[in-house]
N, C-alpha and C positions, 0 to 999 in steps of 0.2 A: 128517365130520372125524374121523382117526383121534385116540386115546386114545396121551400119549406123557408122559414126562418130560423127556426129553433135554434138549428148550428151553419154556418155560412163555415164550409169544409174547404172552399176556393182559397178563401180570406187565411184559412189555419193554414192551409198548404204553405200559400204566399207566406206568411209570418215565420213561419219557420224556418223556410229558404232563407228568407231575410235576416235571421236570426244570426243563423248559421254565416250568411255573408258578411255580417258587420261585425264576428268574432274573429273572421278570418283576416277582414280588412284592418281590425285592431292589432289584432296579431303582427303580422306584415308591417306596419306601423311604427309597432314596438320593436321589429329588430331593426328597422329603418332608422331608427332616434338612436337606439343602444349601440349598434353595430353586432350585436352578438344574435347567434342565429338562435339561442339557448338559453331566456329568460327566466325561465322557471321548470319544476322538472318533467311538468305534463307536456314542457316542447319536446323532448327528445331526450327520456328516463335512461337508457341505454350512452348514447353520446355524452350526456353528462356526467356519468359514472367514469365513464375512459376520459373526458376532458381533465374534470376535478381533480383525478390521479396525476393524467400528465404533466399538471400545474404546480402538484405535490412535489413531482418529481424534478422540474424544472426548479421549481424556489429552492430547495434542496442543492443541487447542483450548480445553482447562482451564488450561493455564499462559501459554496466546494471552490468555488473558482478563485472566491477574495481568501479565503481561508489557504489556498496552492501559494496567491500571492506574498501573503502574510510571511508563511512558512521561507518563502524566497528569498524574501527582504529580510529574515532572520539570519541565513544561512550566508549571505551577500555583506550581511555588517560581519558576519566574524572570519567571512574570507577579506574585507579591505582594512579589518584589524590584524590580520594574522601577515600581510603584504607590510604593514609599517614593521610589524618586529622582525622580518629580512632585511629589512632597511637596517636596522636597527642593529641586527647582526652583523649586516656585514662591513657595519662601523668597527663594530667592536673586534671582528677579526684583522681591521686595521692596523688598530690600536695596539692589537694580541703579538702579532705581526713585529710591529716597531720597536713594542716592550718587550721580546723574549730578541730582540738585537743585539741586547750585553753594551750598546753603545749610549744611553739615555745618562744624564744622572739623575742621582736620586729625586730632586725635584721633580725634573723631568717624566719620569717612571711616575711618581705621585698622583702629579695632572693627570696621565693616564688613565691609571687605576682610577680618579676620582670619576671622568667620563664614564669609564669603563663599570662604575659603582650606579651610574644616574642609569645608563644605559640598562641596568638587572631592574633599577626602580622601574622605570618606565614601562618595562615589560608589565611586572608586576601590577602595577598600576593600570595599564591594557587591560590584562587579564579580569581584574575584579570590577572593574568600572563600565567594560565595554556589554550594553544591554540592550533590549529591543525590549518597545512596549512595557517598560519599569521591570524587566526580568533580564536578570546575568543572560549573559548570550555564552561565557565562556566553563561549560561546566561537566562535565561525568556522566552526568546524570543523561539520560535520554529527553530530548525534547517531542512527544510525541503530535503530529499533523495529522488532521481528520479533514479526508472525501467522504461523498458520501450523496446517494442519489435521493436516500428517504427511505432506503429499504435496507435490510441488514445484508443481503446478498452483494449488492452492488455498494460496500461502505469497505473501506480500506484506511488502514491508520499508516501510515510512513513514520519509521520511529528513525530519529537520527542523533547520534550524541557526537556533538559537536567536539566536547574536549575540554577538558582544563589547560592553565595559559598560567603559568608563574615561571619566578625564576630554578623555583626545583623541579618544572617542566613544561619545556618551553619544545612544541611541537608533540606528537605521535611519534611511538615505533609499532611495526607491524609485531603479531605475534603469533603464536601457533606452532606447526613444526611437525613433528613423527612421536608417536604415541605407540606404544603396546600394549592393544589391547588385551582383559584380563580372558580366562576358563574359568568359568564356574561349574563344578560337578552340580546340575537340577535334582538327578536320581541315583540315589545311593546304589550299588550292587544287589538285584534280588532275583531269586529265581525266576526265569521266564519272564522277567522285566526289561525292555526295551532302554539303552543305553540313550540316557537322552544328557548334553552338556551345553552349554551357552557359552557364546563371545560375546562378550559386553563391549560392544563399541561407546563412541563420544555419538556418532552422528550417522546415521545409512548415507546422510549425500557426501560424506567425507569420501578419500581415495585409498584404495588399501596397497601393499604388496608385499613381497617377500615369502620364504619359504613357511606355508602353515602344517603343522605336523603334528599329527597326532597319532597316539595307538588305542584301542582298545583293550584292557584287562592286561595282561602281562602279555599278549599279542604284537607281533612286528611292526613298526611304525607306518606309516601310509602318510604320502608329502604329495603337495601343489606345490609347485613356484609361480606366484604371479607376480606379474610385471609391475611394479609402481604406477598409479593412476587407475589400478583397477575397481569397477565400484563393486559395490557387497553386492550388488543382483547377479553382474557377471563371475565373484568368487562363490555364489550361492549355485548357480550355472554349470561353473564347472566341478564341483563338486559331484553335483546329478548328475555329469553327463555319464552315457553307462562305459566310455573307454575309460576312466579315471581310476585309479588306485581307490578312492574313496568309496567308490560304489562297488569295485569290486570285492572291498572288508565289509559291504552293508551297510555303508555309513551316507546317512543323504543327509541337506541341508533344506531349513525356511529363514524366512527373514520375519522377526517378531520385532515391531516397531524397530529401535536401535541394533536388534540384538538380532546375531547370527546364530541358532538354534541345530547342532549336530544329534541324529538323531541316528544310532544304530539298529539292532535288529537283538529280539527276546535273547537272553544267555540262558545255560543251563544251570551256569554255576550259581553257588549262591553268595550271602555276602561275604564280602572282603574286597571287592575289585575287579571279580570275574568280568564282569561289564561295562565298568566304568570310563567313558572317554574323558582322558590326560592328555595335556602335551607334552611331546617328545623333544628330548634336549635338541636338535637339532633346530627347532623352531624359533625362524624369525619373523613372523605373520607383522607386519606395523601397518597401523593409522595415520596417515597425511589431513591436516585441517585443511578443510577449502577455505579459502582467504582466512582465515583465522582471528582474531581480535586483533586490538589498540593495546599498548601498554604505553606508560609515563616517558615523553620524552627526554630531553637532556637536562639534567641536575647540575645547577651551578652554583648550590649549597654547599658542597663539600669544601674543606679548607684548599682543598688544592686548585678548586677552581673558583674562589669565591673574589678573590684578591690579584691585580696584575702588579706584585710586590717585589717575586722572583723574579729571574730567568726562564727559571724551570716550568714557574707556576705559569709565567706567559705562554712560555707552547703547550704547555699540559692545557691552557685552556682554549690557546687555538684550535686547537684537533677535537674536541667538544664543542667550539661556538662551529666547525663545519659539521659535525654531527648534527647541530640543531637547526641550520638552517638545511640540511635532507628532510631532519623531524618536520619541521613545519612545513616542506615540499609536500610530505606524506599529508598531513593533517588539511592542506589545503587540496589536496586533490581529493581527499575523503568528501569534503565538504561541496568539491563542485560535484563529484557524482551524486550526490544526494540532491543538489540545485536543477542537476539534468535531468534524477528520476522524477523530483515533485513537478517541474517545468514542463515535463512531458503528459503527469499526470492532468496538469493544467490545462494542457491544451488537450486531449483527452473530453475532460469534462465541459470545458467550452462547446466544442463543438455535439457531444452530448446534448447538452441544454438547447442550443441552436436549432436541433433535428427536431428535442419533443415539443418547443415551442411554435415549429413550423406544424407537427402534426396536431396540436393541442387548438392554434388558428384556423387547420382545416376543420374541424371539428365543430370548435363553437363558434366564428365569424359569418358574418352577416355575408352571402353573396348578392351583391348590391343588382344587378343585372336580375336574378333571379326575383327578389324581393321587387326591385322597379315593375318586374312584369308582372306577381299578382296584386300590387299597388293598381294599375291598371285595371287588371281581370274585377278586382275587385269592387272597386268605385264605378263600373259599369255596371255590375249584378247587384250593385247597391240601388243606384237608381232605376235599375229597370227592377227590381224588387219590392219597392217603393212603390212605382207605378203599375204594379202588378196587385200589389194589395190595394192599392186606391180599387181600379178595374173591380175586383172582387168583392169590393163592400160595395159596389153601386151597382152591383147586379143583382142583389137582393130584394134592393129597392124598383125593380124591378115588378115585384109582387103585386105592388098598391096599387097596379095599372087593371087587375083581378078586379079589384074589388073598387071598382068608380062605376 
């Protein structure tokens, strides 16, 4: 190796190394001070991609959490408002009680009714007044609660309608019941045209049963009887199966959204009927609602319950103030299932956020033990780096010893 000064290649070597160590030792440094292993995105472009998300996804699910509680605390004032008007009731079936005695006089009977008058106010009064966060708590309307992790996948709204609260309805009644659904002819009669007719149901998860009967064109009727509780997949089921009467006339079933679709097989004849599937007098095919709605509970508007005046009118309104406190039994257990499902959802997304938190720390947190040890590695390839490049520019000067 020739002798040169021109470029001292020892000295570049060293300087680079050097270079290179004191970016590392900086580096190392800065997660030591920050605690984050992921300052910037040339530390780790990939990691901070998944971090930044999970952070997304955690802040998202941290106000999921307060927004469960929210929804809680909404649901909790109109079930310990809905607890005083049982109180409240079962003053008044007291009162109902004593006044429909035939024994009071009329003073007597008066005072009643007047408690019995404060006690409708009161409700009344409950109902319009009682609110969370400056909004009616007591209303019809849906209040709808938003989870929600930051992605549309993982967001779910919980819609709950609490209920209206006066004295022309004071509690819930369930509603719903048996339905008969309608046949609609799809296709007219036509030559070599396949018989197609529809069952319009309310709902496919509702329950069906009863005898469904139908004929084809002026053809012999062909009947199922099912069981009450049956759903439309398994009356769609046994339709197909090939022992059935149904399949044996050519007649099969699909299920199109709502709607039970009978479909039979081309006629020769043409229009008038030749094809056309009807139902047959015999048929009693009904609809059952799962759980079904809310309707207005008990009304103590009416003149006959409005006043504890009579006799009459006192037990006429006993038998309705027991009506209303069932209603409000009903309306308040509506309300704790709904405090159960959000309460669940709550905890849910708690522990959600807790998981991405723990994976979003693995990710971008400093490991102190690891970082200690190239703080170490480092500040030693520092100064022996240092003293490597000194070595190196003093061997150059080496040269001058030539030329004396």
């Amino acid at each position: 190796m020739s002798l040169g000064v021109l470029n001292n290649i020892s000295a570049i070597y060293a300087q680079n190394n050097l270079s290179s160590t004191q970016s590392s030792l900086q580096k190392t440094l800065q997660q030591l001070s920050s605690g984050s292993r992921i300052n910037s995105g040339a530390d780790d472009a990939a990691g901070l991609a998944v971090a930044d998300g999970l952070h997304a996804n955690s802040t998202a699910l941290a106000q999921s959490t307060r927004n469960a509680s929210d929804a809680v605390g909404l649901l909790q004032t109109a079930d310990g408002a809905l607890s005083q008007v049982t109180s409240l009731l079962d003053r008044a079936i007291t009162l109902a009680t004593q006044s429909g005695n035939g024994t009071l006089s009329s003073s007597q009977t008066s005072s009643a009714n007047q408690e019995y008058q404060n006690i409708l106010s009161q409700i009344n009064t409950i109902g319009s007044t009682t609110n969370f966060n400056g909004s009616a708590v007591f209303s019809n309307a849906a209040k709808s609660f938003f989870v929600s992790d930051g992605t549309a996948a993982g967001s779910k709204v919980y819609n709950q309608v609490v209920g209206a609260l006066s004295s022309a309805s004071v509690g819930q009644t369930q509603t719903g019941g048996v339905t008969t659904p309608t046949l609609t002819v799809t296709t007219t009669s036509t030559a070599s045209v396949a018989a197609v007719s529809t069952i319009a149901t309310t709902s496919a998860s509702n329950t069906f049963g009863g005898i469904l009967s139908v004929q084809v064109g002026t053809g012999a009727a062909v009947s199922l009887d099912f069981t009450p509780g049956s759903s439309l997949q398994f009356v769609a089921d046994a339709i197909n199966s090939t022992s059935s009467s149904f399949h044996t006339a050519g007649i099969g079933a699909t299920i199109s959204g709502n709607n039970l679709v009978l479909t039979g097989t081309a006629s020769a004849a043409g229009a008038g009927g030749g094809n056309n599937i009807t139902l047959s007098p015999s048929n009693t095919f009904a609809e059952t609602a799962t759980g079904g709605g809310t309707g207005a509970g008990a009304d103590f508007t009416a003149t006959a319950y409005a006043a504890l005046d009579t006799t009459a009118h006192s037990q006429a309104i006993l038998y309705r103030l027991t009506n209303a406190v069932s209603d409000v039994a009903f309306q308040r257990g509506a309300i704790g299932a709904g405090i159960n499902q959000i309460s669940s959802a709550q905890s849910v997304t708690s522990n959600e956020q807790t998981n991405l938190t723990a994976a979003e720390n693995n990710i971008r947190a400093t490991d102190y033990g690891q970082a200690a040890s190239d703080l170490s590695k480092y500040q030693v390839l520092s100064q022996t780096g240092i003293s490597a490049l000194a070595q190196a520019n003093s061997v150059q000067q080496e040269v001058l010893k030539l030329l004396q």
